[in-house]
Each structure stands twice: as C-alpha cells, then as structure tokens.
N, C-alpha and C positions, 0 to 999 in steps of 0.2 A: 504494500500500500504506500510507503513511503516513497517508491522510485515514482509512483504513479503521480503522487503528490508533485516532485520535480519537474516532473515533465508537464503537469499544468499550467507550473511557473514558469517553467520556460517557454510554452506556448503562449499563455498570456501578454507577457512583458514585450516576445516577437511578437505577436501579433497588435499588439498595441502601437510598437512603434509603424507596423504597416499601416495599422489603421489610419493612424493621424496622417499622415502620408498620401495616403490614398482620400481620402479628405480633403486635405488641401489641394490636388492635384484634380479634383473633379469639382469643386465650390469654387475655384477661384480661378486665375489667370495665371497662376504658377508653373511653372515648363519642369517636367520632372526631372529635369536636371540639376533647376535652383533647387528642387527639395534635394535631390541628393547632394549635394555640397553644404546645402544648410545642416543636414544632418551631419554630418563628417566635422563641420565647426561646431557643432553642439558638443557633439563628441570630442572634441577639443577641448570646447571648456567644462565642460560636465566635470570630464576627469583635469581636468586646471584647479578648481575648488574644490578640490578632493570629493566628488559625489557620485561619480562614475566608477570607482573602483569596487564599492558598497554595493551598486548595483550587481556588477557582475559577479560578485561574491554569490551575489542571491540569488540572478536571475540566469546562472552562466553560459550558456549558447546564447538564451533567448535575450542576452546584453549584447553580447561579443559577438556575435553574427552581422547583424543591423551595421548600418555603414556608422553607426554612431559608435560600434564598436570599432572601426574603424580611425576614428578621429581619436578617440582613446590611448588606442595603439600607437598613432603616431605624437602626444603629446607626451608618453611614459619615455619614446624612444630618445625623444628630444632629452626632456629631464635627464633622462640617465646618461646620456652623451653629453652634457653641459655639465654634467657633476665629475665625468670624467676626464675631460679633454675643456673644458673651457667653451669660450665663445665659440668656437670652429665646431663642436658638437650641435647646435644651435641647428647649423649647415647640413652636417652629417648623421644626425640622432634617427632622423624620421624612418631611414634604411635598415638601422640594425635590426628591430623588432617585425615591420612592414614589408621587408622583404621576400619570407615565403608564401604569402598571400600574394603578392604583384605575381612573384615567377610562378605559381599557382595558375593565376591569370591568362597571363601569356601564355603560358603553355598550353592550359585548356580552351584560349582562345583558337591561338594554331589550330589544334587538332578539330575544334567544331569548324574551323573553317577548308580543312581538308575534307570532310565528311560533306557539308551540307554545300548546298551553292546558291549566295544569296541575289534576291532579284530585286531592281529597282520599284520605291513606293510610283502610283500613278496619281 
C-alpha cells in the first residue's frame, strides 16, 4: 500500500505541473514554448530559495521529470561549480549535472529521426 501511496504522489504533483500548463497554453495567448522556459526558470528559482529540493524529496519523478525539474538541475549545477571553481563555474556549472539528460536527448533524438520521416505542417 505504501508504494501505491508514492506513486499517487508522484502522479499528482506530475500531473499538476501538466495541468497548469496545459491551462495556460489553451486560456491564453501563451506559445508553449514561453510555458516551457517559464517552467525551467521557475525551476530555477524554486530550487534558488531553497523550495525545490523539498519538493522532490516528496514528490521525486513527479518533481524531477517536469522541465521545472529541469531548471532545478541546472541551478544545483551552477551552485556546486561556483563553490568549486569560483566565478568560471557560474559558466561551467549548468553541464556537470544536465548533461546526461541533453546527450539522453540527442541521442534519442537521432534515432527517432532515423526511424520516423517527418512531413511538413500545411
């Protein structure tokens, strides 16, 4: 019962970030691309004011998934490379942490784009 408990949590807390999301992206004039970047600075500062980490304690996929876990990811990387290396980590931080997520990316970008063959919108 307890795993089952978790995993409501973690559906919830995902799904809540989709919701508002998707929300704003169908009420308003929003391009969902501003929401994804908004999201990724939230996730910036969420985890800036120490309130992002709390979360994903709690909520951990359904935090760490969302592009807000994303923004997260890259303000711990920053931190941890300015505590290391100084101002030049500031530069270099966002890569140590975010980087097997990007080549994640890339990668399985590649391959869907060997597989599938995409067609122009009309």
């Amino acid at each position: 019962m307890e795993i089952a408990l978790k995993y409501l949590i973690v559906f919830l807390v995902g799904g809540t970030f989709s919701f508002i999301a998707q929300v704003v992206i169908d009420k308003t004039k929003v391009t969902p691309a501003r929401v994804l970047v908004t999201y990724v600075c939230v996730g910036v500062f969420l985890s800036a004011i120490g309130v992002y980490t709390p979360l994903k304690e709690f909520a951990n996929a359904g935090a760490s998934v969302p592009l807000t876990g994303f923004g997260s990811l890259i303000a711990e990387g920053v931190r941890r490379a300015v505590d290391e290396r100084g101002l030049i980590g500031a530069l270099t931080g966002v890569f140590s942490l975010t980087s097997g997520g990007i080549a994640a990316a890339i990668v399985f970008g590649f391959l869907a784009s060997l597989i599938f063959s995409s067609k122009p919108k009309r």
